[in-house]
MIVO-586825 format. One line per 2 residues: number of its first residue (from 1); their letters; for each residue y, x, z of C-alpha. Coordinates in Angstrom, 2 decimals. Example, Ala and Ser with C-alpha at 12.3 -4.5 7.8 and 13.67 -1.06 7.14 Angstrom:
MIVO-586825
1	as	-4.50:12.30:7.80 ~ -1.06:13.67:7.14
This chain:
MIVO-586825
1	xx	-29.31:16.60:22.04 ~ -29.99:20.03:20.68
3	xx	-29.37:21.13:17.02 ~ -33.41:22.22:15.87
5	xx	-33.95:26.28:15.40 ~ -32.37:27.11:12.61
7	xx	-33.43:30.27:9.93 ~ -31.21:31.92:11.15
9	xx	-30.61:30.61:14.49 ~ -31.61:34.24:15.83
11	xx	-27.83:35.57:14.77 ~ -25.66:34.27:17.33
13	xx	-27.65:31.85:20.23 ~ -24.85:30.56:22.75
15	xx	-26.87:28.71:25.58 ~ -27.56:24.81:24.94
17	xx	-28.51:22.54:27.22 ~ -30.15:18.63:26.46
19	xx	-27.86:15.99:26.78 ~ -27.87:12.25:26.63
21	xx	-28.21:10.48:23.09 ~ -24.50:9.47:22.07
23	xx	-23.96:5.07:22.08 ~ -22.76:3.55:19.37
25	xx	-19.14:4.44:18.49 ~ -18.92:6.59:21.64
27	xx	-19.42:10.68:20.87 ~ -21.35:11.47:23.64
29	xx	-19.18:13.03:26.49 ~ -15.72:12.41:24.46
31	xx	-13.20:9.63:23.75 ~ -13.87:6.77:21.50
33	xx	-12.92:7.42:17.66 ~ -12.56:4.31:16.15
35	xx	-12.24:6.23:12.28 ~ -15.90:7.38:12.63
37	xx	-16.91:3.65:12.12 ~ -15.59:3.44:8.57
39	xx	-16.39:6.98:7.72 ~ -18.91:7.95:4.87
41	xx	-20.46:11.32:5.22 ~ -22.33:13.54:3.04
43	xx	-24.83:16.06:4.80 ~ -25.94:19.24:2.11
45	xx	-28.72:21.53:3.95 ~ -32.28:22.71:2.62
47	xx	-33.86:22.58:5.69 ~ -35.15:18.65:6.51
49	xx	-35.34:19.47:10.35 ~ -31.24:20.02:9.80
51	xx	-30.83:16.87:8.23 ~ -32.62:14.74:10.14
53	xx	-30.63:16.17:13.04 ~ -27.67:15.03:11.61
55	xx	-28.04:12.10:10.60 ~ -29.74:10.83:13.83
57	xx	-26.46:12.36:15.02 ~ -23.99:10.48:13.04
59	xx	-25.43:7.66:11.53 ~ -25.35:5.42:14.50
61	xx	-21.51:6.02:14.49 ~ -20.96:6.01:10.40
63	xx	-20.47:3.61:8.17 ~ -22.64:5.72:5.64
65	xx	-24.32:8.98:5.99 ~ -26.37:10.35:2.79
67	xx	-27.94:13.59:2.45 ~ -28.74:16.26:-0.23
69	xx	-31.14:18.86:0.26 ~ -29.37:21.41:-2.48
71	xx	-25.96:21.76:-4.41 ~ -27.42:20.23:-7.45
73	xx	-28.11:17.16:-4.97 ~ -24.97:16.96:-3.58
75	xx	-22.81:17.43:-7.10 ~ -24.79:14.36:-8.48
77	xx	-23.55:12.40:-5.06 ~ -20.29:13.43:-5.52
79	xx	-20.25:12.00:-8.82 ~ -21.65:8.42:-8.07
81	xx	-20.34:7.77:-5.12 ~ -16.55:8.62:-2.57
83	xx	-17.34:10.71:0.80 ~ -14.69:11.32:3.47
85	xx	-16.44:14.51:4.91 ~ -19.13:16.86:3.07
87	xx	-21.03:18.38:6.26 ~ -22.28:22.39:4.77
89	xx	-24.61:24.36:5.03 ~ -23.63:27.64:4.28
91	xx	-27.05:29.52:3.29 ~ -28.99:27.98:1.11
93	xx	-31.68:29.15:-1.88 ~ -29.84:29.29:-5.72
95	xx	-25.99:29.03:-4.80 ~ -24.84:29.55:-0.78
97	xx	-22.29:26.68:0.66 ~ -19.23:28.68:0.34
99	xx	-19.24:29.28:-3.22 ~ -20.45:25.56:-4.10
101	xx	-17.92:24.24:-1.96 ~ -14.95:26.76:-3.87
103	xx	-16.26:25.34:-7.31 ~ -15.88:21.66:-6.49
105	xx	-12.35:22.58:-5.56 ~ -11.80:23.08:-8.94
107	xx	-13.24:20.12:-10.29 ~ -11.72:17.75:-8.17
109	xx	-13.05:17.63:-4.76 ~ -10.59:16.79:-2.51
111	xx	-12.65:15.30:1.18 ~ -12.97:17.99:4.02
113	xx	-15.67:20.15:4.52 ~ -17.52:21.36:7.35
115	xx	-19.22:24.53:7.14 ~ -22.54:25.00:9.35
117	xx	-23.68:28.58:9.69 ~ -25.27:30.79:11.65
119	xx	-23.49:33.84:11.06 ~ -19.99:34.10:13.09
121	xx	-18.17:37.03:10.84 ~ -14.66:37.64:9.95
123	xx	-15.60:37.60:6.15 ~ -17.94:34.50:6.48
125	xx	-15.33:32.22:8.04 ~ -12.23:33.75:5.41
127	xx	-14.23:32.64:2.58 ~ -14.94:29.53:4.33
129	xx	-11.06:28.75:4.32 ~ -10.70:30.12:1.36
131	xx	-12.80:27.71:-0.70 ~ -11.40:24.57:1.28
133	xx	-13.54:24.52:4.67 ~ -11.58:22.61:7.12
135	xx	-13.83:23.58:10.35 ~ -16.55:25.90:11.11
137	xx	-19.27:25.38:13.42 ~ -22.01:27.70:14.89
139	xx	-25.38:27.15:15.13 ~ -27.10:26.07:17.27
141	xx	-24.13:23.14:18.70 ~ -24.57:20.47:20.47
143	xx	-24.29:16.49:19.19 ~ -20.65:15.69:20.22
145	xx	-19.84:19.13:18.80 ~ -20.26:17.79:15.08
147	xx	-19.14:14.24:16.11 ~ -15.88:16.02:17.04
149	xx	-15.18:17.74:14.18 ~ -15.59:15.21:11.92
151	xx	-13.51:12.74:14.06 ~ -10.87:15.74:14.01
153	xx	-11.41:15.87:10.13 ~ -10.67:12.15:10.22
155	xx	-7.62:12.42:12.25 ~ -6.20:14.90:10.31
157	xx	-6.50:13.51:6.84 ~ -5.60:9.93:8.09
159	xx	-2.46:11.48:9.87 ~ -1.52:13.59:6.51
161	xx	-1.92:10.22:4.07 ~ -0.15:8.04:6.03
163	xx	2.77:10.84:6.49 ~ 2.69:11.10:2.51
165	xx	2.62:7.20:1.71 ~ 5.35:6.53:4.62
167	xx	7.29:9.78:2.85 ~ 7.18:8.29:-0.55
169	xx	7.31:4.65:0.63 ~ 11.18:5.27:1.75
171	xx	12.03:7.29:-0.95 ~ 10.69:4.29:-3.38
173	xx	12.88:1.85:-1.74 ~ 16.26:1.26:0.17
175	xx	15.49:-2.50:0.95 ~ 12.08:-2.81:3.64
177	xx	14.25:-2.85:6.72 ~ 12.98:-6.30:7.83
179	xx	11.15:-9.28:6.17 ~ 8.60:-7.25:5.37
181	xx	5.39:-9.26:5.70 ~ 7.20:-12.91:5.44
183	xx	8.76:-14.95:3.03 ~ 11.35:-16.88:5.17
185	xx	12.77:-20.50:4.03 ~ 11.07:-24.08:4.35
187	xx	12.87:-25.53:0.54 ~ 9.94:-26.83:-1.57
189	xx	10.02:-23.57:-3.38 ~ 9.42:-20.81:-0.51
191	xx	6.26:-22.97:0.62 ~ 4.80:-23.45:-2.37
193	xx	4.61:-19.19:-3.23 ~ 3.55:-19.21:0.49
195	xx	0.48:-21.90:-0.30 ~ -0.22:-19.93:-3.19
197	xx	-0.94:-16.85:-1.22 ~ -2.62:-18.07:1.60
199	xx	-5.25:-19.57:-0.98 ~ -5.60:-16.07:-2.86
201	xx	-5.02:-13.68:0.05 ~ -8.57:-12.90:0.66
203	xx	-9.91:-13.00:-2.85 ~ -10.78:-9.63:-4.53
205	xx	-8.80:-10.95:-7.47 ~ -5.69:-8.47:-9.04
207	xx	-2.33:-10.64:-8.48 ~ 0.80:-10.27:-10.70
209	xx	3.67:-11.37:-8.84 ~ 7.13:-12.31:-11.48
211	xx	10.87:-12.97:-11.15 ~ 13.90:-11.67:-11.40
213	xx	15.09:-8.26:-8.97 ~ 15.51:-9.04:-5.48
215	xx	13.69:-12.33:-5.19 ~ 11.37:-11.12:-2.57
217	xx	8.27:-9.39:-4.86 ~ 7.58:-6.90:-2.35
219	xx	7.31:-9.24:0.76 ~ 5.10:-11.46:-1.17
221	xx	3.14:-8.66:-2.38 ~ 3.24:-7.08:1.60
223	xx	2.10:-10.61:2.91 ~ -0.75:-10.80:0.57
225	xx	-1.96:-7.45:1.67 ~ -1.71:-8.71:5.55
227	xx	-3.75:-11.78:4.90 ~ -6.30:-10.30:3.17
229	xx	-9.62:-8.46:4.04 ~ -7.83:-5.15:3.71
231	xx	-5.12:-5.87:6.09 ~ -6.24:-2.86:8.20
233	xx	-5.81:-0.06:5.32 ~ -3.07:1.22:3.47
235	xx	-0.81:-1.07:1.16 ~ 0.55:1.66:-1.04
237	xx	3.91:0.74:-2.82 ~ 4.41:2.39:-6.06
239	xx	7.61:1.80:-8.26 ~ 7.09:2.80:-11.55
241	xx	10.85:2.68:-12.99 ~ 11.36:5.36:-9.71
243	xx	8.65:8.13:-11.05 ~ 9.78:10.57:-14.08
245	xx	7.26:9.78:-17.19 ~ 6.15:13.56:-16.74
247	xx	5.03:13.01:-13.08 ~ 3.78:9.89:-12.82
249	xx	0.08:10.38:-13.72 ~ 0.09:13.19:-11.46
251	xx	1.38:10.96:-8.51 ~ -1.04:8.25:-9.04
253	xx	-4.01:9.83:-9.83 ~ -3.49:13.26:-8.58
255	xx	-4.04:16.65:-9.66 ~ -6.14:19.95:-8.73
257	xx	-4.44:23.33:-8.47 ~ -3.32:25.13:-11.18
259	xx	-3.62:21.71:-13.58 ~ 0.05:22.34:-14.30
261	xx	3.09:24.72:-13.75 ~ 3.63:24.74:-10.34
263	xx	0.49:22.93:-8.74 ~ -0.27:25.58:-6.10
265	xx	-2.66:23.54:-4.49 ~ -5.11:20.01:-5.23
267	xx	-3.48:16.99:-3.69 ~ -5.42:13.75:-4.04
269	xx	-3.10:10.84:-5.91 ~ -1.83:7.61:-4.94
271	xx	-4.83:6.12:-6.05 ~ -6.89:7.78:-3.85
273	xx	-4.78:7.21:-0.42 ~ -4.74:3.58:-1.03
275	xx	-8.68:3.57:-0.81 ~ -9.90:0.29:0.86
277	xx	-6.59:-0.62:0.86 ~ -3.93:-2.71:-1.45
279	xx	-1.95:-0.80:-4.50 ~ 1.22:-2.41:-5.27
281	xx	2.15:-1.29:-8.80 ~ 6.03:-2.72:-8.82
283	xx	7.95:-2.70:-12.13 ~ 4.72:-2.91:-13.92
285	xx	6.56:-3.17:-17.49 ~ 8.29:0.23:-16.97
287	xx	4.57:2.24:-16.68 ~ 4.37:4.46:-20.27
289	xx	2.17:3.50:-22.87 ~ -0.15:6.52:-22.12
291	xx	-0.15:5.77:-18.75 ~ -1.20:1.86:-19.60
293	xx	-4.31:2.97:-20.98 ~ -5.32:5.49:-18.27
295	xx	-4.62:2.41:-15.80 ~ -6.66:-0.32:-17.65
297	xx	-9.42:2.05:-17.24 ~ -9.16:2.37:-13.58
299	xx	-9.08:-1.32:-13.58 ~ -12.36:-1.79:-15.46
301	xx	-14.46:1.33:-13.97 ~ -12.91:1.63:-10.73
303	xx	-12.85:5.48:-10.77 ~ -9.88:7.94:-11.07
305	xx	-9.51:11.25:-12.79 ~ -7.50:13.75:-10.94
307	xx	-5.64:15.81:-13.42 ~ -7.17:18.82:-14.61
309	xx	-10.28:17.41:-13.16 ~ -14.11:17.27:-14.55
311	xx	-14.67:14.61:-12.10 ~ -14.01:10.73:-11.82
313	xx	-13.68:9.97:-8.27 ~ -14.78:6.03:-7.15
315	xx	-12.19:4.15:-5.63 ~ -12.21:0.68:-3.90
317	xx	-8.65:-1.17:-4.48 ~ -6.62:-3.96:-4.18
319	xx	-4.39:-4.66:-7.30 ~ -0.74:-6.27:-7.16
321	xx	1.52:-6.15:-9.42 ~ 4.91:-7.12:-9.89
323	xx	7.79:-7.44:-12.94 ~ 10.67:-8.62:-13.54
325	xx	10.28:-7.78:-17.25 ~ 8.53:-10.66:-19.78
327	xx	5.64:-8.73:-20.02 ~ 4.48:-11.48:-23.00
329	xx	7.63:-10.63:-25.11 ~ 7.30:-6.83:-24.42
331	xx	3.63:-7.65:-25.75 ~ 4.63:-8.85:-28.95
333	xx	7.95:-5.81:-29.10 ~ 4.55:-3.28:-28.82
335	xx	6.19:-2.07:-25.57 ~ 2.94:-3.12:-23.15
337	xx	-0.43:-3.44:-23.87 ~ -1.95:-6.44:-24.80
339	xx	-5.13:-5.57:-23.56 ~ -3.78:-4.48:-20.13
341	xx	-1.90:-7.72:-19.87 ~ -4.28:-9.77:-20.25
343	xx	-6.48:-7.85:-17.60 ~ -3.91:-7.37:-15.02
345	xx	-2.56:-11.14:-15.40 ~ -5.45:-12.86:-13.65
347	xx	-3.39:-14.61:-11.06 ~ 0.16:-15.39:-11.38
349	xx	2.86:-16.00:-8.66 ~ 6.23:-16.58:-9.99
351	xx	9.05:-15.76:-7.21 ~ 11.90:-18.56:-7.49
353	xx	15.36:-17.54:-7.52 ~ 17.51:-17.83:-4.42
355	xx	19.90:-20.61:-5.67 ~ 16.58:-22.41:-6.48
357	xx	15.68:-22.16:-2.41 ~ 18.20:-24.85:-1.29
359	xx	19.02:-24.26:2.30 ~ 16.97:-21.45:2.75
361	xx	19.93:-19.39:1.97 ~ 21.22:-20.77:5.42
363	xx	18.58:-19.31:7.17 ~ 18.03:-15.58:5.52
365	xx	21.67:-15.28:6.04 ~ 21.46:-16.52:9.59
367	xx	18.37:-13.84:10.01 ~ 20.50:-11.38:8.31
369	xx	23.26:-11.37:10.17 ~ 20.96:-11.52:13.42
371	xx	18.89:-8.67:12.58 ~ 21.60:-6.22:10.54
373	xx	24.12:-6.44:13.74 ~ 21.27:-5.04:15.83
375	xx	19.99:-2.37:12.97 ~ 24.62:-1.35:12.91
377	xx	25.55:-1.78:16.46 ~ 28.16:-4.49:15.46
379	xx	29.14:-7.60:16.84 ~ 27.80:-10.19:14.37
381	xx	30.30:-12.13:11.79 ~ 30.36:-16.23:12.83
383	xx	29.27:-18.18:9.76 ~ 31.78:-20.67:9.47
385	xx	31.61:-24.24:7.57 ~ 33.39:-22.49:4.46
387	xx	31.47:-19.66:3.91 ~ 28.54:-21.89:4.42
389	xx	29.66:-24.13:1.52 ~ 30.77:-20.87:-0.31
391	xx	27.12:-19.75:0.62 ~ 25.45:-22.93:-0.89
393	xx	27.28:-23.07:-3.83 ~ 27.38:-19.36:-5.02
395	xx	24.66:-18.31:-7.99 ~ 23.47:-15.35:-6.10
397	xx	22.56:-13.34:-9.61 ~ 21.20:-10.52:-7.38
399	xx	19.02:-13.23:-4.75 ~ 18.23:-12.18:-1.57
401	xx	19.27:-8.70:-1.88 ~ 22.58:-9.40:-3.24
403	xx	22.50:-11.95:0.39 ~ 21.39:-9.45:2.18
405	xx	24.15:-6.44:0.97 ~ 26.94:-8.92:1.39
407	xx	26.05:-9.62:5.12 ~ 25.92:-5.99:5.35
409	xx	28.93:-5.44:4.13 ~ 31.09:-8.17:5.94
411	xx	29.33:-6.57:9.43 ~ 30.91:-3.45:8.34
413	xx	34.26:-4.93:7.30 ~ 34.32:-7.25:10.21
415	xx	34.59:-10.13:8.48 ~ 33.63:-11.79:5.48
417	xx	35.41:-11.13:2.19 ~ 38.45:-12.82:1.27
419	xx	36.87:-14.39:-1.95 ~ 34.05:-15.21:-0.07
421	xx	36.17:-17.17:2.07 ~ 34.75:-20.81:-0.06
423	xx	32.84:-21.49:-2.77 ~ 33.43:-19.20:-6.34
425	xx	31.77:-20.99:-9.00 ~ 34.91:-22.74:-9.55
427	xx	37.18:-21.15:-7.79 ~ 37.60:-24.45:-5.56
429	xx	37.62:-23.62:-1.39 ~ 36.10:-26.19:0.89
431	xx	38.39:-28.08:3.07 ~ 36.09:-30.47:5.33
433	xx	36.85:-32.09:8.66 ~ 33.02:-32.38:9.70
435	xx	29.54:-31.38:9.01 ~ 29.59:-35.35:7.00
437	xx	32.42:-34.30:4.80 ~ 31.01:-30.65:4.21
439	xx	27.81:-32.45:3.04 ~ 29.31:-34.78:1.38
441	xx	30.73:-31.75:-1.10 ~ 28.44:-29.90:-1.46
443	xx	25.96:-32.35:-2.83 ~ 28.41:-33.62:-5.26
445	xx	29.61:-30.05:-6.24 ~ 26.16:-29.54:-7.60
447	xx	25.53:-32.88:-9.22 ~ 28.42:-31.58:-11.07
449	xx	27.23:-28.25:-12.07 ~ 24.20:-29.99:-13.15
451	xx	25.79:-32.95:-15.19 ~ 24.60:-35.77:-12.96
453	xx	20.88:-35.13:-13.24 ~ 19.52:-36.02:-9.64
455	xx	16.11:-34.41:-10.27 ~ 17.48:-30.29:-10.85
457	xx	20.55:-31.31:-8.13 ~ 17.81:-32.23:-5.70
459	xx	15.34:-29.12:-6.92 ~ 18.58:-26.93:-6.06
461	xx	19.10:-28.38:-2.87 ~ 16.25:-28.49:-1.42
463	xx	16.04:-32.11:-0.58 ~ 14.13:-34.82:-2.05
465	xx	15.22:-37.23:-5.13 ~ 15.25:-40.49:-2.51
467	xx	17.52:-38.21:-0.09 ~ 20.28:-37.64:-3.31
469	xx	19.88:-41.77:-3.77 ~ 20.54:-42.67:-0.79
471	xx	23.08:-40.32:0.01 ~ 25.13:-41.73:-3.25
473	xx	24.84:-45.25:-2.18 ~ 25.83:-44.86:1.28
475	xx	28.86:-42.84:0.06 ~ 29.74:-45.70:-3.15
477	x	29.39:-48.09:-0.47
């Protein structure tokens, strides 16, 4: 397929030769690009022959291909709707591509450009990169010639988000080593959050996930995202305590160059690279009271303003959040928005803590131990009947990651502490001849810390109220 004879086709006319229409999702002649297929693309030329080239071209590949026949066009488009590449002509009546595309730069244009021309010069491509062009391509070129360079565009910009989110993702947190995208344990507790998800997974609806630090708010939050709709595209984590006040609106939402002392170029936010995909907003109560409003906003419009920007830019997202904060009392102390609060807290899932899980501590320190002695390149610890009573009985303050750091730490030390060598609440050490006896303990160590009340024993435990019943009768005899 032959780009048509351009105005000024005459300038430069490499030889071109007619080639076999492209299939679907297959550039003609080249490798499958499977980013082309979500793609949206914006095509700005004058001349109709042009863009009807193109967009025979790409639209059988595209999600969305829209045109513009003028820079007044195309500014209006950019303003209703989010493109991933702006296809350019350079020469066109009123203002030429060049200087169009420089002035969007500075409104907050941040997609790649690729500028058509007909005229190869030195000063003609400089300008080009000057105002933002990514690629450069001669007229007249072939079909897979454009289909390349916007699957190159594609590449490039998917390869430079996911480096930036990956970047800021391990600077954000110490603790995504494993467990990432389940919540482990069978107790009562650990399948009812997992019900709960599975049933709003694939809704559209914004989630706020609760409890206290280290009860597993990111993995709930990271198995939402994977059972949802969107489990193809980014999940963003963003910790909110982590960012300075003074940078934060800047990381979400971005910022063009020169908005602020030291912004030598436009980066898009992280906002924008979580488009299609899930945001995870964690420590929710910690986000400034400026930055509240700015964020209900996004929440009701949709659209983000870079800053230093003239331009709201659409997004499609995925809300989570997560606290550990009473966002209702910080309501009514003026320190969170009422307004927000109410918007964001649509869904609720409240993370139990870990001496709430029963026997599930069992098992995550089982996995712990499994997977950390791998991750170290040490022999793993045994987990002996004492440290499981001492396991059991503990009031892991700190939950899973508290678990988690203590396996770490006996790997490292070889074995497990010395005053983790039984149970600490009261100081007691378990002495048992079998698994019967050890049992036997344990269930009537926490009947104790509970004052006899069989209902919150067996809700600690993990067992049922008939199991507690029977147990006690069989053991009065």
């Amino acid at each position: 397929m032959n780009v048509p004879t351009s105005k000024a086709s005459a300038a430069i006319s490499p030889a071109t030769v007619n080639e076999p229409a492209a299939k679907p999702g297959k550039p003609a002649g080249g490798p499958e690009f499977s980013a082309l297929a979500q793609a949206s693309i914006l095509i700005v030329d004058d001349e109709p022959g042009m863009r009807n080239f193109l967009v025979r071209t790409l639209g059988p590949h595209c999600k969305h291909v829209e045109e513009a026949a003028d820079t007044d066009e195309a500014s209006r488009k950019l303003d209703k709707s989010r493109f991933d590449v702006v296809i350019l002509d350079n020469i066109m009546p009123g203002k030429n591509g060049v200087d169009w595309l420089a002035e969007q730069r500075t409104v907050g244009f941040f997609a790649d450009a690729i500028l058509i021309t007909a005229y190869a010069d030195l000063d003609t491509a400089i300008q080009a990169l000057r105002a933002g062009a990514v690629d450069f391509v001669l007229k007249p070129f072939r079909s897979n010639q454009i289909l390349n360079a916007v699957a190159r565009c594609l590449d490039r910009v998917r390869l430079q988000r996911e480096n930036y989110v990956l970047r800021y993702a391990l600077r954000a947190s110490s603790d995504r080593t494993f467990l990432r995208d389940n919540l482990i344990g069978e107790s009562p507790a650990a399948r009812s959050v997992r019900e709960t998800i599975a049933r709003v997974a694939r809704l559209p609806t914004s989630i706020l996930l609760t409890g206290e630090s280290g009860t597993g708010k990111e993995v709930a939050a990271r198995s939402i995202h994977s059972l949802s709709d969107r489990a193809d595209k980014p999940f963003v984590p963003v910790n909110c305590a982590a960012i300075p006040p003074d940078m934060i609106e800047a990381e979400l939402f971005g910022h063009i160059k020169g908005a602020f002392t030291g912004a030598d170029s436009g980066r898009e936010g992280l906002f924008l690279y979580a488009h299609g995909g899930t945001l995870f907003l964690d420590e929710i109560g910690e986000l400034p009271l400026p930055m509240q409003s700015k964020l209900l906003r996004v929440l009701e419009d949709r659209r983000v303003r870079p800053v230093g920007s003239e331009r709201e830019v659409p997004v499609d997202l995925r809300f989570i959040f997560a606290t550990n904060a009473d966002l209702q009392k910080q309501v009514e102390k003026g320190r969170f928005r009422a307004d927000l609060y109410y918007r964001l807290n649509v869904m609720q899932i409240h993370l139990p803590l870990l001496k709430d899980r029963g026997d599930d501590v069992q098992e995550l320190a089982t996995i712990f131990m499994n997977k950390l002695s791998i991750q170290l390149g040490m022999p793993p610890v045994p987990i002996d009947s004492a440290v499981r009573a001492a396991l059991a009985s503990y009031d892991w303050p700190g939950n899973v990651r508290e678990l988690r750091n203590l396996i770490e730490r006996t790997l490292i030390l070889g074995a497990f502490p010395d005053d983790f060598a039984g149970p600490r609440n009261d100081g007691q050490v378990a002495t048992a001849d079998s698994l019967a006896d050890l049992e036997r303990w344990h269930i009537l160590s926490v009947l104790k810390e509970t004052g006899g009340n069989r209902e919150e024993a067996a809700r600690r435990l993990g067992i049922s109220r008939k199991t507690i019943d029977r147990k006690l009768a069989l053991w009065n005899g």
